[in-house]
C-alpha positions in Angstrom: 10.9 14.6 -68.6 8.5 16.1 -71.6 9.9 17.1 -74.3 9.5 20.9 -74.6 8.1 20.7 -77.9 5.0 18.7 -76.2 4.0 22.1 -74.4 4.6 23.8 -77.7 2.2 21.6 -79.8 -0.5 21.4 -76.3 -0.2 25.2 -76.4 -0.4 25.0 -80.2 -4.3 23.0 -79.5 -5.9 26.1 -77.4 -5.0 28.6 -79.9 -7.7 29.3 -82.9 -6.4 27.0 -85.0 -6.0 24.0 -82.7 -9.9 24.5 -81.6 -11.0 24.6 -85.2 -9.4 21.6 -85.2 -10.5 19.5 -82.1 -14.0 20.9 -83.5 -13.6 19.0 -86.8 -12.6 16.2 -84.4 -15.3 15.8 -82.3 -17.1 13.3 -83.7 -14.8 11.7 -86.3 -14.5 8.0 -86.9 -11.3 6.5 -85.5 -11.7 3.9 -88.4 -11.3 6.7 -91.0 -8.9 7.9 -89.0 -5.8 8.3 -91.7 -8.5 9.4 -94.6 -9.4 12.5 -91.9 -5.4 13.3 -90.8 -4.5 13.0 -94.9 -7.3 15.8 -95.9 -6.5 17.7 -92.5 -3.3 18.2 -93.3 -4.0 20.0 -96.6 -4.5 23.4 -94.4 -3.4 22.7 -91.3 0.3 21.8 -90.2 0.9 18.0 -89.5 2.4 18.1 -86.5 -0.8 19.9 -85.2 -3.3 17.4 -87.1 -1.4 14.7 -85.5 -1.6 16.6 -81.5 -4.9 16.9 -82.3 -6.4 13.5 -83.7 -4.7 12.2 -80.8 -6.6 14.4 -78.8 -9.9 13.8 -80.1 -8.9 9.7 -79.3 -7.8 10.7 -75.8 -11.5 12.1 -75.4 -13.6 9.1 -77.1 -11.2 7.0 -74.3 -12.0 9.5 -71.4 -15.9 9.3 -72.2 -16.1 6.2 -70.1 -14.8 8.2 -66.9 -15.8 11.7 -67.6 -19.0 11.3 -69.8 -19.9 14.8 -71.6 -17.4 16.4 -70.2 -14.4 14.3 -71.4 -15.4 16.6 -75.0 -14.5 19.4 -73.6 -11.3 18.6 -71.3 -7.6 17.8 -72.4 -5.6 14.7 -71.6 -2.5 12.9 -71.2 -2.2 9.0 -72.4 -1.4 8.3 -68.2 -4.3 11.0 -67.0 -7.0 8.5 -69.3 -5.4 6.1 -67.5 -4.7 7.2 -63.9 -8.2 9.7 -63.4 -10.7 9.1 -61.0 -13.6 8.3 -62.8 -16.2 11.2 -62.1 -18.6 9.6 -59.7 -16.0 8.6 -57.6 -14.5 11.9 -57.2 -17.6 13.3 -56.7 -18.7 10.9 -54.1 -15.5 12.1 -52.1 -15.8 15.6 -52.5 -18.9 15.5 -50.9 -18.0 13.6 -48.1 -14.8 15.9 -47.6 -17.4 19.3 -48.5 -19.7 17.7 -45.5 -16.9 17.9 -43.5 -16.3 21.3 -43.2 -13.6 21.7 -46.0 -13.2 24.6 -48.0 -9.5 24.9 -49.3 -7.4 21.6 -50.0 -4.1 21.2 -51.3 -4.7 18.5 -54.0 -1.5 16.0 -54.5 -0.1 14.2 -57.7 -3.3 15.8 -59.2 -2.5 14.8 -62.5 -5.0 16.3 -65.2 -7.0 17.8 -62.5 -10.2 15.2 -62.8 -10.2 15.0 -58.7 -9.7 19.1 -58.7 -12.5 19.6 -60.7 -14.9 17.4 -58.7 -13.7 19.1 -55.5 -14.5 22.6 -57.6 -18.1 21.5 -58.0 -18.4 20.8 -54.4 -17.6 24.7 -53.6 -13.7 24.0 -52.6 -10.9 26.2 -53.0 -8.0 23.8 -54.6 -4.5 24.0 -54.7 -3.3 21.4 -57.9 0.1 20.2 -57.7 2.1 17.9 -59.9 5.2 17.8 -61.1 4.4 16.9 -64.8 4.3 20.1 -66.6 2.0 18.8 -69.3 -0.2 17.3 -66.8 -0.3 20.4 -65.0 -1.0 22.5 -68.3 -3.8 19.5 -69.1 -5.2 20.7 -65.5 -5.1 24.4 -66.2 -6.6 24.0 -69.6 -9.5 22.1 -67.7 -10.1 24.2 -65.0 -10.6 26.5 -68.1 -12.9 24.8 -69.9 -15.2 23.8 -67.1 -15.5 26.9 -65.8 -13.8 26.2 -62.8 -10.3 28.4 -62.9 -11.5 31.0 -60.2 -11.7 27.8 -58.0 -8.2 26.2 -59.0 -4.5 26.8 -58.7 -2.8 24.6 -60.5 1.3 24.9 -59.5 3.7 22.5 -61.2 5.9 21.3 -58.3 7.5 18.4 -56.5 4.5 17.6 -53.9 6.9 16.6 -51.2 8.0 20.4 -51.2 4.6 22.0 -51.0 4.0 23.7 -47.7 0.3 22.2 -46.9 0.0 24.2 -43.8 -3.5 26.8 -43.5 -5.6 24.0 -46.1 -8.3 22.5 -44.7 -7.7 19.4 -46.1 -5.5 17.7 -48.1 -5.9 14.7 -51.1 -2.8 12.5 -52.2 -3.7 10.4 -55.5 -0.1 8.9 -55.2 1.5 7.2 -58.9 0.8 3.4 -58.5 2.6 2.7 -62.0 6.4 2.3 -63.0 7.6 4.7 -65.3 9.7 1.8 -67.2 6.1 0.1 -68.4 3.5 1.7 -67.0 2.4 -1.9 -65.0 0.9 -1.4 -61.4 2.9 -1.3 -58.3 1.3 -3.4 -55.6 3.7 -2.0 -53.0 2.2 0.7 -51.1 6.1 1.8 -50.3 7.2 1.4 -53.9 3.9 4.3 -55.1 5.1 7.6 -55.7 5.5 9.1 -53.3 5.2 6.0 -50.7 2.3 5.6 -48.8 4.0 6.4 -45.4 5.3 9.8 -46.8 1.5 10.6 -48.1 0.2 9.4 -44.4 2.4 11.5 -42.5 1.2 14.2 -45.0 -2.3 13.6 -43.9 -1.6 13.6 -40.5 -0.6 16.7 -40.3 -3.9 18.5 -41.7 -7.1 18.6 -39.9 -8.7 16.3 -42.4 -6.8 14.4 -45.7 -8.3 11.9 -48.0 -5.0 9.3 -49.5 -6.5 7.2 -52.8 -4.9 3.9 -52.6 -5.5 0.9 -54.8 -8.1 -1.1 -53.3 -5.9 -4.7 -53.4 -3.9 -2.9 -50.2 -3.5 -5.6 -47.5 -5.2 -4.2 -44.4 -2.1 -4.8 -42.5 -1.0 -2.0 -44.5 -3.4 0.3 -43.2 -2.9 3.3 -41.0 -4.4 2.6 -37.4 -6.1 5.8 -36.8 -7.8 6.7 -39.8 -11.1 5.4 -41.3 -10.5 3.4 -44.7 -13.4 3.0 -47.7 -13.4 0.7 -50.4 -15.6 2.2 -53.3 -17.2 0.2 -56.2 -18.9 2.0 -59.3 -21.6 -0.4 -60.8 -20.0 -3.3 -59.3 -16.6 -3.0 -60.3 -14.3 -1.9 -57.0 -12.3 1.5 -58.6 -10.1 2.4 -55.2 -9.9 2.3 -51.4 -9.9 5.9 -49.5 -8.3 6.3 -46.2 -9.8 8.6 -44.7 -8.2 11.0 -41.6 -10.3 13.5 -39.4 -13.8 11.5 -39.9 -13.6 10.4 -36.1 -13.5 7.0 -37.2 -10.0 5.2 -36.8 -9.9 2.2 -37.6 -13.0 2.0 -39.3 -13.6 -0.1 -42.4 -16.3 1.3 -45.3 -17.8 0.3 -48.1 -19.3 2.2 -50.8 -21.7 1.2 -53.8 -22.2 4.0 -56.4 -23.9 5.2 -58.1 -26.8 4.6 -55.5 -24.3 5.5 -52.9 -24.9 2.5 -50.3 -22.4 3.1 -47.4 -21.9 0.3 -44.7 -20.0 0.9 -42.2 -18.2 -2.1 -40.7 -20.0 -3.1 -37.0 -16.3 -5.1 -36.2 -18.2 -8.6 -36.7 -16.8 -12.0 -36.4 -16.6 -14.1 -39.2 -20.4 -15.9 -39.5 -20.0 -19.7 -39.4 -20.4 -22.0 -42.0 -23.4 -23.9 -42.7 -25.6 -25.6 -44.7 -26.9 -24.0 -48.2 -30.1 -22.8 -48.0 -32.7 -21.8 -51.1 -30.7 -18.1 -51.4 -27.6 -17.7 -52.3 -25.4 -13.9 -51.8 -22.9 -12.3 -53.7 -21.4 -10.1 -51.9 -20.7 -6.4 -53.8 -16.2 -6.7 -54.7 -16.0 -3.3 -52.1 -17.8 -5.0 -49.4 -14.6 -8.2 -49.7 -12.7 -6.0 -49.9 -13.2 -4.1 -46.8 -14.0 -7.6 -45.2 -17.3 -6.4 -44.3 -19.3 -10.3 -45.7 -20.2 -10.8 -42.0 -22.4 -7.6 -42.1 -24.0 -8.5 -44.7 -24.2 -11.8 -43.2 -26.0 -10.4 -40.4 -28.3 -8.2 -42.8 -30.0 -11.3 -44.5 -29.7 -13.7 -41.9 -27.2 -15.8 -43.2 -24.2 -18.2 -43.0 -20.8 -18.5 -45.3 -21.2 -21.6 -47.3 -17.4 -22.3 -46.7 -15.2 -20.4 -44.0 -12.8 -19.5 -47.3 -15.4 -18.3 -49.8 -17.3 -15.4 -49.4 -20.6 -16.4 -50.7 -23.5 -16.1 -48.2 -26.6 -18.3 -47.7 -29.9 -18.2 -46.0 -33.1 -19.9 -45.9 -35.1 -16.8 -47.1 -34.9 -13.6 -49.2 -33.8 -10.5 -47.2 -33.2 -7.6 -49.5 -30.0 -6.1 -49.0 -28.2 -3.1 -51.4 -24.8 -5.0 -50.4 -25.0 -8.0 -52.5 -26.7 -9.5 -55.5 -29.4 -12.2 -54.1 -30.1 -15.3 -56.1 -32.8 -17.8 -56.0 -31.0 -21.7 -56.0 -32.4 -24.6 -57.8 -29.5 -27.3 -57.4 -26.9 -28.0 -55.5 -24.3 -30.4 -56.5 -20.8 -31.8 -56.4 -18.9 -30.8 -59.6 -19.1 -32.6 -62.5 -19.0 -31.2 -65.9 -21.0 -34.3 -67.4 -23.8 -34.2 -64.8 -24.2 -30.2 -65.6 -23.9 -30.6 -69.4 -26.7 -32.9 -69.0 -29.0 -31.2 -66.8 -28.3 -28.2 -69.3 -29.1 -29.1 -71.7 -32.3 -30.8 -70.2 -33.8 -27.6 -69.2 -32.9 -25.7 -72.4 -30.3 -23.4 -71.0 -28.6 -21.7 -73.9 -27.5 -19.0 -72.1 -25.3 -19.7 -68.6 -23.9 -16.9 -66.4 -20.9 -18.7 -65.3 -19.3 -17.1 -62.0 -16.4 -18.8 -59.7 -15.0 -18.3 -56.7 -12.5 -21.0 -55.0 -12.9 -22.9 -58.1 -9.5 -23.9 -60.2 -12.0 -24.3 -63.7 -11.7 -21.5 -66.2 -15.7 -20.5 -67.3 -14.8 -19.8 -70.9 -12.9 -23.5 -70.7 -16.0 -24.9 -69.2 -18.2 -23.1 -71.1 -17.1 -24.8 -74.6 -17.2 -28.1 -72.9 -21.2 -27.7 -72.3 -22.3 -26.8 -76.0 -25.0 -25.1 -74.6 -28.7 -24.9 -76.6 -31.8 -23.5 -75.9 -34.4 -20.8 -74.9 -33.4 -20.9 -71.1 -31.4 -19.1 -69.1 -29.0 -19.8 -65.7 -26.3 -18.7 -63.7 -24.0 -21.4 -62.6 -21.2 -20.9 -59.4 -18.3 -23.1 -59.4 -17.1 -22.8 -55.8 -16.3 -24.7 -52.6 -19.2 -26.1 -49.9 -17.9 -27.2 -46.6 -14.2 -27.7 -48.7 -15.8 -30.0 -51.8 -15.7 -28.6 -55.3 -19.6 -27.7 -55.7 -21.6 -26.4 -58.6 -24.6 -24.4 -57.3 -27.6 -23.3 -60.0 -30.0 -20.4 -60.2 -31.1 -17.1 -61.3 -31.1 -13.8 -60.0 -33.9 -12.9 -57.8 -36.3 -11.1 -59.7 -37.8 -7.6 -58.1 -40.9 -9.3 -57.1 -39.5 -12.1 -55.3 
């Protein structure tokens, strides 16, 4: 429950006084952090220094998600933590703008990062959480964005909110305990569970449910379209998706390009031989089980039926994974690679695994590595035997 005296003091940083303040803030210097709040507090009272140097960290931390907005919105510790990052939310508001919506009742909405997104795209949003200083953090952004004529925010219990006449509705359910904040793996165990948030979607003409992108597919509603969504290579969520006219469907998506490929229902490509290229699949494009499609795109073959690496005998371009250009291929041994290392100059070694029990940073030390050179090495499994495959990234001309 938050403490009433957290509204007071979060109230206390949108009056005159707190804006001075988070003005003063803007650019300060964490590392002069207790020099800034000591002079601060020789006109200002501490309680209000302290609400808003913790502010101005929140912000700095939010950057990353936000970018020049994060200066101008208010946070919460768990909404840094827990928002969309802005992209992302963006990418789906579109896709839920294209089809057709115009009012949605937005879910667990938190801070309002997901609202506000879904304000740019030209829908009518109902926000509603439960935390009242999340829900103030929402209204204060709304605010500040410009966005409030597009946003109700209502602080509420979500499973009480009469969705019925919304277009649309978007459940960002809690994937963290409240005893220490780790991350619930359980789709039943989010709050609310997944199967409440589902039934919740069915019974709109179109719902978007974020989910954490480690579900197990088994999981996964029958009759709706799921999207796995990575944001310069690092997978941020899967989306399941209701009302596309897609059930069953498997997506991934690669922004900020905004790549899409939708899943053909492939077979897993057979093994084979390696060949001069070597694929890394995009983490979205695992994740939504989706390597046979790319596969397909370049030609290619699995290396091992358990790793999801593809090969092929020539250079395809594909948005889907990161192509590379193979020099060696040969059965682990760390004394062997030091050696030819070390031969060629390589100071600098991108070391990726995958199916591999060796820890890079462990390996790493154990080459003493020296030189103008550079190379990427994958520890990994060919045809079942631990296998050390060198390269480099294929340049734009090749």
């Amino acid at each position: 429950m938050v403490r009433v005296t957290d509204l007071d003091t979060f109230s206390a940083l949108l009056a005159p006084e707190g804006q001075q303040l988070l003005a003063v803030l803007r650019d300060h210097d964490p590392a002069d952090e207790l020099a800034t709040a000591t002079r601060l507090r020789r006109d200002h009272p501490a309680p209000l220094v302290s609400a808003a140097l913790g502010q101005a960290r929140l912000r700095q931390r939010a950057a990353a998600k936000f970018g020049p907005d994060a200066a101008r919105m208010y946070f919460t510790p768990n909404g840094v933590e827990q928002s969309t990052r802005a992209p992302v939310a963006a990418h789906r508001a579109a896709r839920l703008a294209a089809l057709g919506v115009r009012t949605l009742a937005d879910l667990c909405s938190g801070i309002g990062g997901d609202a506000l997104a879904l304000a740019r795209a030209g829908i009518r949003v109902l926000a509603v959480d439960r935390d009242p200083l999340a829900c103030a953090a929402a209204r204060a952004n709304a605010e500040a964005l410009g966005l409030a004529d597009r946003i109700e925010v209502r602080c509420a219990d979500v499973t009480e909110v009469d969705t019925a006449g919304y277009d649309a509705v978007f459940v960002d359910p809690a994937r963290r305990t409240k005893a220490r904040g780790g991350r619930v793996f359980d789709p039943e165990a989010y709050s609310p569970p997944l199967s409440w948030a589902v039934e919740a979607a069915r019974a709109a003409p179109h719902a978007a449910l974020k989910i954490a992108p480690g579900v197990p597919h088994e999981a996964l509603p029958a009759d709706a379209e799921t999207e796995w969504i990575s944001d310069g290579g690092d997978v941020k969520e899967a989306v399941v998706w209701f009302g596309t006219g897609r059930a069953g469907a498997r997506r991934a998506t690669l922004l900020p390009a905004g790549d899409s490929l939708l899943g053909a229902g492939l077979p897993d490509p057979e093994p084979g031989p390696v060949g001069d290229w070597l694929y890394e699949p995009d983490g979205a494009v695992i994740r939504a089980h989706l390597v046979a499609d790319v596969a397909e795109q370049v030609d290619g073959r699995l290396i091992d039926p358990t790793i999801a690496y593809v090969t092929a005998d020539r250079l395809r371009p594909t948005p889907y994974a990161t192509a590379y250009a193979l020099t060696d291929v040969l059965p682990f041994n760390v004394k062997k690679l030091r050696a030819l290392l070390r031969e060629r100059g390589v100071g600098v070694a991108v070391i990726k695994k995958r199916g591999s029990a060796v820890e890079p940073e462990e390996l790493r030390k154990k080459l003493k590595l020296a030189g103008p050179h550079a190379c990427t090495v994958f520890l990994t499994r060919v045809a079942g035997a631990p296998t050390m495959l060198l390269g480099h990234p294929a340049g734009p001309g090749a």
